[in-house]
C-alpha distance (Angstrom), angle and dihedral (degrees) to the residues before:
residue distance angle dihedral
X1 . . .
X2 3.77 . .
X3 3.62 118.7 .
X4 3.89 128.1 -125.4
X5 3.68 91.3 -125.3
X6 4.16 92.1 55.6
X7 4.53 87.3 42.8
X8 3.70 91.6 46.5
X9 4.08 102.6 39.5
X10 3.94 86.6 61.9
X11 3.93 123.9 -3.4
X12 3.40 103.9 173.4
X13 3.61 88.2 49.7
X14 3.96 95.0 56.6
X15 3.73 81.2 46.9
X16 3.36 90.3 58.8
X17 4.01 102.7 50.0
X18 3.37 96.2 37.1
X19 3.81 80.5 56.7
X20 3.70 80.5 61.2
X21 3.78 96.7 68.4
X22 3.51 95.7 45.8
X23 3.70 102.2 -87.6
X24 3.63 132.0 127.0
X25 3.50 95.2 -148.2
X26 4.24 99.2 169.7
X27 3.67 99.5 98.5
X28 4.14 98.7 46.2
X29 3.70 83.9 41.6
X30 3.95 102.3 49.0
X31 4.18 80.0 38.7
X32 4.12 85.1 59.0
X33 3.62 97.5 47.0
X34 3.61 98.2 51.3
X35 3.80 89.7 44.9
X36 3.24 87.6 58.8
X37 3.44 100.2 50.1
X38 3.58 99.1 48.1
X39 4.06 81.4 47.4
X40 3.72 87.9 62.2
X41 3.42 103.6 42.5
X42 4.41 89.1 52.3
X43 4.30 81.3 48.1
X44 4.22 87.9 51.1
X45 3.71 87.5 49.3
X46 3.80 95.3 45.3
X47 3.72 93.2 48.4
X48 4.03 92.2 53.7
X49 3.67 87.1 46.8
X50 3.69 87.6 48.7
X51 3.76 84.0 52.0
X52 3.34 98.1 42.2
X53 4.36 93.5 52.4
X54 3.58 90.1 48.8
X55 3.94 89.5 61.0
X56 3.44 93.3 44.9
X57 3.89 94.2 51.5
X58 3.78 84.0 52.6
X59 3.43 93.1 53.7
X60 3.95 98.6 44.5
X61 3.50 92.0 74.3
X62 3.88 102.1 42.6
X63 4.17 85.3 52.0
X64 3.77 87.8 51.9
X65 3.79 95.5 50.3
X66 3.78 86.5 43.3
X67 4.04 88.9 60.9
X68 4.04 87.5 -124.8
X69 4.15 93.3 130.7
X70 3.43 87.0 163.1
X71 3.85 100.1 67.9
X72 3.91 92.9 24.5
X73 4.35 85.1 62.9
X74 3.83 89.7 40.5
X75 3.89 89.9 51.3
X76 4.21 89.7 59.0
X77 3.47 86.8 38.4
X78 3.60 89.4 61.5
X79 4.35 84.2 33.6
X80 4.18 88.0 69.1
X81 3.42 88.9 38.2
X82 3.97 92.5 58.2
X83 3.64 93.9 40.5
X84 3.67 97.1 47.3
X85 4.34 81.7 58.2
X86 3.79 85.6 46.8
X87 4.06 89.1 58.2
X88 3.64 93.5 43.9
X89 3.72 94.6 51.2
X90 3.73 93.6 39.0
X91 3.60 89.2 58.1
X92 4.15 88.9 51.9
X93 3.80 81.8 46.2
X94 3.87 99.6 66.7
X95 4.02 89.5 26.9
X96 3.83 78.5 60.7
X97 3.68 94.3 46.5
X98 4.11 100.4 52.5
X99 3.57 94.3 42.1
X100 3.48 85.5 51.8
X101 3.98 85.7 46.8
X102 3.74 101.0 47.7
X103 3.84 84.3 41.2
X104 3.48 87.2 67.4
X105 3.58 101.2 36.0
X106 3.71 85.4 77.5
X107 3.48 97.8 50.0
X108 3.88 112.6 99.3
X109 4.07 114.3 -140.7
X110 3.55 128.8 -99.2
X111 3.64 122.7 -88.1
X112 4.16 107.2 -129.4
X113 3.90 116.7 -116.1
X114 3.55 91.0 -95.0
X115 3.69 90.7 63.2
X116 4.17 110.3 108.5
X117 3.71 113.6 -132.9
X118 4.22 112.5 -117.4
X119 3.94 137.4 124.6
X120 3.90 99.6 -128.1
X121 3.66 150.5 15.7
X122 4.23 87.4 -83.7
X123 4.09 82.6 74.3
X124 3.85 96.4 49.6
X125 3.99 111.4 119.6
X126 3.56 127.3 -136.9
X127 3.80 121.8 -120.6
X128 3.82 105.7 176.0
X129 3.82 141.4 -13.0
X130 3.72 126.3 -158.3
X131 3.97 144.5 161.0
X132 3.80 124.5 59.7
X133 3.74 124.6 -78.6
X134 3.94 112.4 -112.3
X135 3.84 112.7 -122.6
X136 3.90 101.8 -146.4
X137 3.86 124.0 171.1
X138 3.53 124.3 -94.0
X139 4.24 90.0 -99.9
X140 3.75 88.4 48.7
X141 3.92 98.4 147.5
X142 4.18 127.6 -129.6
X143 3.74 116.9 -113.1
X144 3.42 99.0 -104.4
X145 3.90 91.0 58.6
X146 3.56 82.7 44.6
X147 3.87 97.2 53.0
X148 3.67 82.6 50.8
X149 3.58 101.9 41.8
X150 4.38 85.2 55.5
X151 3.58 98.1 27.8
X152 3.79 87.5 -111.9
X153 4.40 100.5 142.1
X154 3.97 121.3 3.5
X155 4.55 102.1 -146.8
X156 3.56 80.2 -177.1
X157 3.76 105.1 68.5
X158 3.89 96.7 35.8
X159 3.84 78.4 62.5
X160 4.07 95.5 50.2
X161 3.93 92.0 42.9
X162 3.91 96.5 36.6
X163 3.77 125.1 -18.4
X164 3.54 147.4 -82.8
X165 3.66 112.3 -41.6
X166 3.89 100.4 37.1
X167 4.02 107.1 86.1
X168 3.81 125.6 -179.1
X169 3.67 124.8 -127.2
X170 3.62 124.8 -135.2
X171 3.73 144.9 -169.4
X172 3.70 111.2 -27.9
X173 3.62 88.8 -7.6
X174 4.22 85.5 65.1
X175 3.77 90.8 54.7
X176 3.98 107.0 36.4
X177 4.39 77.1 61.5
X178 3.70 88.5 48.8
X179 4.18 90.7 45.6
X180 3.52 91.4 47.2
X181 4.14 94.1 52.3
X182 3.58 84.5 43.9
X183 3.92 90.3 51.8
X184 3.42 89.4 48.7
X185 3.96 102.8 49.7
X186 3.98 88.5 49.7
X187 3.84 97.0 55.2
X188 3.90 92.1 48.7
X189 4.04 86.3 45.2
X190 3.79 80.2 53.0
X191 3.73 96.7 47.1
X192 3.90 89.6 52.4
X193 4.12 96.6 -96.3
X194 3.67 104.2 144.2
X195 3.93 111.9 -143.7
X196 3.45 118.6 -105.8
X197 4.40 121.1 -177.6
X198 3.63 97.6 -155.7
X199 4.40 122.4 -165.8
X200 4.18 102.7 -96.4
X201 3.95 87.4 -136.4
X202 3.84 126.2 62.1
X203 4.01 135.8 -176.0
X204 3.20 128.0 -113.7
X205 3.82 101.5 -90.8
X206 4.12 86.0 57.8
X207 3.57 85.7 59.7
X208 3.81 92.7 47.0
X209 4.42 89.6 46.4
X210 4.01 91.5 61.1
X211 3.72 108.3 36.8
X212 4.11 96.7 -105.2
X213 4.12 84.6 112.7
X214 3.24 122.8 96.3
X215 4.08 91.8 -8.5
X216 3.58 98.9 58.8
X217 3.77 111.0 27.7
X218 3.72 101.3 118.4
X219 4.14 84.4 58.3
X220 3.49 92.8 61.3
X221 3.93 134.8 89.4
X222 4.00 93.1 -132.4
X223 3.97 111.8 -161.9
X224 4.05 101.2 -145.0
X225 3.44 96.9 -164.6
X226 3.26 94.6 54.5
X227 3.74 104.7 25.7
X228 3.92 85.2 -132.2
X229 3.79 119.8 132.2
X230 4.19 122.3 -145.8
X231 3.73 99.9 -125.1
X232 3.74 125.0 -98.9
X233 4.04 89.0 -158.0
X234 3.73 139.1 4.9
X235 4.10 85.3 -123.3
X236 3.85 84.6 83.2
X237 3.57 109.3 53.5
X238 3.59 84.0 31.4
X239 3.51 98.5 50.6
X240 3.89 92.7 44.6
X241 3.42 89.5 65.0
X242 4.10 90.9 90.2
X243 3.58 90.8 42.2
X244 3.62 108.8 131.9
X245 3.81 90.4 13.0
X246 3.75 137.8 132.9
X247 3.95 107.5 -160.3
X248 3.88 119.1 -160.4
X249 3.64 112.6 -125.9
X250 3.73 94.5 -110.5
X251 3.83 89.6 62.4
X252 3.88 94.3 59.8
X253 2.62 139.7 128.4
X254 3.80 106.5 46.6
X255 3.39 121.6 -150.7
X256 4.01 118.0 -178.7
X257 3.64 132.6 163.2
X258 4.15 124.8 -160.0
X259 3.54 129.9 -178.2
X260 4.05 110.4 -156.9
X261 3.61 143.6 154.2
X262 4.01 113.4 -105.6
X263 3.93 136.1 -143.8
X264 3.69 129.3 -151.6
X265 3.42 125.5 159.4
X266 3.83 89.2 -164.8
X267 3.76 95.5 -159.3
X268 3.97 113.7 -147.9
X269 3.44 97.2 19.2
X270 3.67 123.5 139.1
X271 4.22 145.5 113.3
X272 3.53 124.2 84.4
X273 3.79 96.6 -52.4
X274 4.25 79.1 78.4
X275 3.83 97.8 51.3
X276 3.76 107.3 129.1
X277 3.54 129.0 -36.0
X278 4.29 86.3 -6.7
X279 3.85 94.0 101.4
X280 3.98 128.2 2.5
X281 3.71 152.1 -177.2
X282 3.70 90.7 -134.6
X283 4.00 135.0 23.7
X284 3.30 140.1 143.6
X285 3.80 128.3 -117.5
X286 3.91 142.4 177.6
X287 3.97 113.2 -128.9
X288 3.38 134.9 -160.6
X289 3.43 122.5 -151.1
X290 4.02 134.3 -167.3
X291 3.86 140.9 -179.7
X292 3.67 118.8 -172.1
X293 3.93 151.5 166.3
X294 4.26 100.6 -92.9
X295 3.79 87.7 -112.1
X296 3.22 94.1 63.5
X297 3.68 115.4 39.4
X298 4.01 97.0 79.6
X299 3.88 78.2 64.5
X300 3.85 93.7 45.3
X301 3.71 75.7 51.3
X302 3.48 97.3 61.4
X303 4.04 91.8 42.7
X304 3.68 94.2 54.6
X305 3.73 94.1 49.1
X306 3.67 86.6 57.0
X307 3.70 96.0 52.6
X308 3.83 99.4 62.2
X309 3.77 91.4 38.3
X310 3.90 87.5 58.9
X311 4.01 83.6 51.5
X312 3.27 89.5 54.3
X313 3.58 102.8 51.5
X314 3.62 94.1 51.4
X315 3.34 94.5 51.6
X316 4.03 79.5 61.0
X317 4.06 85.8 -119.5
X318 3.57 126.6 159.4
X319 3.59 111.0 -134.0
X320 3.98 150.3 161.7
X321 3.68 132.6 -160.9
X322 3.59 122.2 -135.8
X323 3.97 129.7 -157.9
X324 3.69 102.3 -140.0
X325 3.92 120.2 -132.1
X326 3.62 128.4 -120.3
X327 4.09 88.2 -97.9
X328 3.84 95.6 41.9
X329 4.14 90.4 51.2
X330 3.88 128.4 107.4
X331 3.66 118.9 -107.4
X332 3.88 89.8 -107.8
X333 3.21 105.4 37.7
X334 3.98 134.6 103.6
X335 3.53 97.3 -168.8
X336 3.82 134.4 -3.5
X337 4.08 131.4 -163.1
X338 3.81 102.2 -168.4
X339 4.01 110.8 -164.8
X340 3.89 116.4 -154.2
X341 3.84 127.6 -173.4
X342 4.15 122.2 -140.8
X343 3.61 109.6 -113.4
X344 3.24 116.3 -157.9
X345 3.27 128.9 -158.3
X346 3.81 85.1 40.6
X347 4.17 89.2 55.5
X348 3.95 87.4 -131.7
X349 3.37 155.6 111.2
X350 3.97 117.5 -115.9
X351 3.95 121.1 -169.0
X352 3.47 113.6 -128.8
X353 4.27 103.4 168.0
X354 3.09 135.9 11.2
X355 4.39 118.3 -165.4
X356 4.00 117.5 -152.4
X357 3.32 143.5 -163.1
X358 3.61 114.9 -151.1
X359 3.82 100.7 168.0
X360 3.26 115.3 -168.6
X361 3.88 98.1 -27.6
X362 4.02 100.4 89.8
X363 3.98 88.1 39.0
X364 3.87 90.4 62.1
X365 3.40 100.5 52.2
X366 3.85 93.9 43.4
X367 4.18 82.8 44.3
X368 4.39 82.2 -132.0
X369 3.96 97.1 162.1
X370 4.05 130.4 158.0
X371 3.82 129.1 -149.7
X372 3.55 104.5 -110.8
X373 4.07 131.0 -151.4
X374 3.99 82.0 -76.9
X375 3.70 92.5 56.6
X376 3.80 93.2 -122.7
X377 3.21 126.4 110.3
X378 4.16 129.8 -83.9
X379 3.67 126.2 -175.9
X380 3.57 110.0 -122.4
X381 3.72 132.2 -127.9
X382 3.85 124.6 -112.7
X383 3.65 132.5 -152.0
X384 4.01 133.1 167.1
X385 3.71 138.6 170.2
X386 3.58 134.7 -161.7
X387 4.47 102.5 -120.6
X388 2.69 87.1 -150.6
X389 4.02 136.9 -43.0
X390 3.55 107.7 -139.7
X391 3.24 111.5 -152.2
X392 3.88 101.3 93.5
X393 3.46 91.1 21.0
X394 3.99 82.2 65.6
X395 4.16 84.0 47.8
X396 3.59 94.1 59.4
X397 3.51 107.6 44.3
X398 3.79 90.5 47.3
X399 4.48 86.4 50.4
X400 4.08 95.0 39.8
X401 3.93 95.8 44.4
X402 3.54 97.1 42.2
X403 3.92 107.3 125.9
X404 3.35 132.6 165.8
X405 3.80 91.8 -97.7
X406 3.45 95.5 47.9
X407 3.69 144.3 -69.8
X408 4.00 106.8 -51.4
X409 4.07 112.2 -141.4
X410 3.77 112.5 -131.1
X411 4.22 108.3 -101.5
X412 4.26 95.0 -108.9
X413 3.61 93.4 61.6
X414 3.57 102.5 47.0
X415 3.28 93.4 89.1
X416 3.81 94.6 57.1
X417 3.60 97.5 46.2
X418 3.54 104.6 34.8
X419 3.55 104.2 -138.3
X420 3.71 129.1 80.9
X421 3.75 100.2 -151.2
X422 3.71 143.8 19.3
X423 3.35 118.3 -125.3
């Protein structure tokens, strides 16, 4: 959620890079401003009143002791009076204060100055490529005929015992997912993530803390009863975590890691871009998590970006990183590196992460400050990344290591799945 401080330094300016992602932001933002104005004018008046009650409780007593009952009973006259004002305007006070809130609720972030302006993923820009194309034969085969083919994934009965979109691993298929997770969760031990388990269902005010809520509610699996939602990512129970919290400086930055299953009902999804493991219900993803000091995170930034491409290249992955445009970006998000791997039987590119900077806009709506050098308190900076999601990760190291023996297992998993080919 955007701050007061960063509407009211510049307005036109926030109009301006909203206007970036695609939102004309002038009428929530002139709405804001004159909230907040009217919000402290009613807070001017309720602090001279304030002064003004506290004078006249001082001089209650001296007209008692005086004998002048008159003027004493006048003076608490005018006492309910006051106070009667002060509940009036202290109601307009916190009216002021959620409109102002669900005001901003609506408002999207604002993309950082690095950001390139662009409505879709057709303006994204390239920042780096690595890996080596695979050169497969012309009746290279798809993963899911693959999965098939090896009795890797069954589509079939995830449809019988759930639906489209929720596909059950088998066999060797069952434990090359479980070696990469495991892959996954010892790298980011190595790079200093501590391990977190987080619940796979969150309330409402979860929801609220990251940005899913109100942006993303039709994505999410929402438990009525309950009023609990299944969790698209582990960056929201993860990140909720320092909700509510005040961190000392020594404890930043942050660095956690969770591995979790994830549910999206991706609502209006469908074609050929959803064949497979390309786009499901369920999956199951490593994330990264960080919270840092604001002068810092752009370098966390740079740090996280090199963890998942060093997954990548041992998994012996051709890949590129893209800097998102303003059109292409999450609603949260202040700047997004999205890494995609070349799969290729399917002559594409897949997205398997993408790493964000949220700067300060998660950490106000989860309230996650730290006391600073001059002991008051700073909101913090938030950052996560998915390392990696495995779903079409899985896709293209079944299509790229597809041989004629078999499917050949990348070297750093071996050990994890015991096997070095499928066949």
């Amino acid at each position: 959620m955007l701050t007061l401080q960063q509407i009211k330094a510049n307005p036109q300016n926030v109009i301006e890079r909203l206007a970036i992602k695609g939102f004309d932001g002038k009428e929530a933002i002139d709405r804001v401003i004159a909230l907040d104005e009217n919000r402290r004018r009613n807070q001017l008046q309720n602090d001279n009143m304030a002064a003004e009650l506290k004078k006249l409780a001082a001089s209650i007593g001296a007209l008692m002791k005086e004998g002048r009952k008159d003027e004493a009973e006048a003076a608490k006259a005018q006492v309910a009076s006051l106070k009667e004002q002060q509940n009036a305007i202290a109601d307009e006070l916190e009216n002021a204060e959620q409109n102002i809130r669900e005001i901003l609720l609506t408002v999207p972030n604002l993309p950082a100055d690095m950001v390139p302006a662009g409505k879709s993923a057709a303006d994204n820009v390239v920042e780096k490529t690595g890996g080596n194309m695979p050169d497969l034969p012309a009746d290279a085969l798809c993963h899911w005929d693959l999965a098939k083919k090896y009795n890797l994934i069954d589509f079939d009965l995830g449809v019988k015992i759930t639906g489209a979109g929720f596909p059950v691993y088998m066999g060797k298929g069952a434990k090359l997912q479980r070696a990469l997770i495991q892959f996954f969760l010892d790298k980011a031990s190595e790079a200093g993530y501590l391990e977190v388990q987080p619940p796979y269902v969150v309330n409402e005010a979860s929801g609220y803390g990251t940005g899913q809520l109100p942006d993303k509610e039709g994505q999410m699996y929402h438990c009525q009863a309950d009023n609990l939602y299944l969790i698209p990512t582990a960056e929201v129970p993860v990140t909720n975590l320092y909700r509510d919290v005040i961190l000392s400086a020594e404890q930043l930055p942050v660095k956690n890691c969770a591995y979790s299953a994830c549910f999206r009902r991706e609502a209006g999804s469908y074609g050929k871009d959803v064949r497979g493991l390309n786009r499901l219900h369920q999956f199951d993803k490593v994330e990264i998590v960080r919270i840092e000091r604001p002068e810092n995170s752009y370098a966390a930034l740079e740090e996280m970006k090199d963890h998942v491409q060093s997954l990548l290249d041992a998994l012996g992955l051709p890949w590129h990183i893209l800097r998102l445009c303003g059109g292409d970006m999450s609603f949260t998000s202040a700047i997004t590196f999205d890494f995609e791997v070349w799969s290729a039987a399917q002559q594409r590119w897949l997205e398997v992460s993408s790493v964000s900077n949220f700067e300060t806009y998660q950490a106000n709506r989860l309230k996650c400050r730290f006391r600073g050098d001059d002991k008051k308190t700073h909101l913090c900076h938030t950052l996560n990344g998915s390392a990696l999601a495995l779903p079409r990760i899985m896709a293209a190291l079944l299509e790229n290591n597809q041989t004629p023996d078999g499917i050949i297992v990348p070297e750093c998993l071996r050990k994890y799945t015991g096997f070095d080919i499928i066949d």
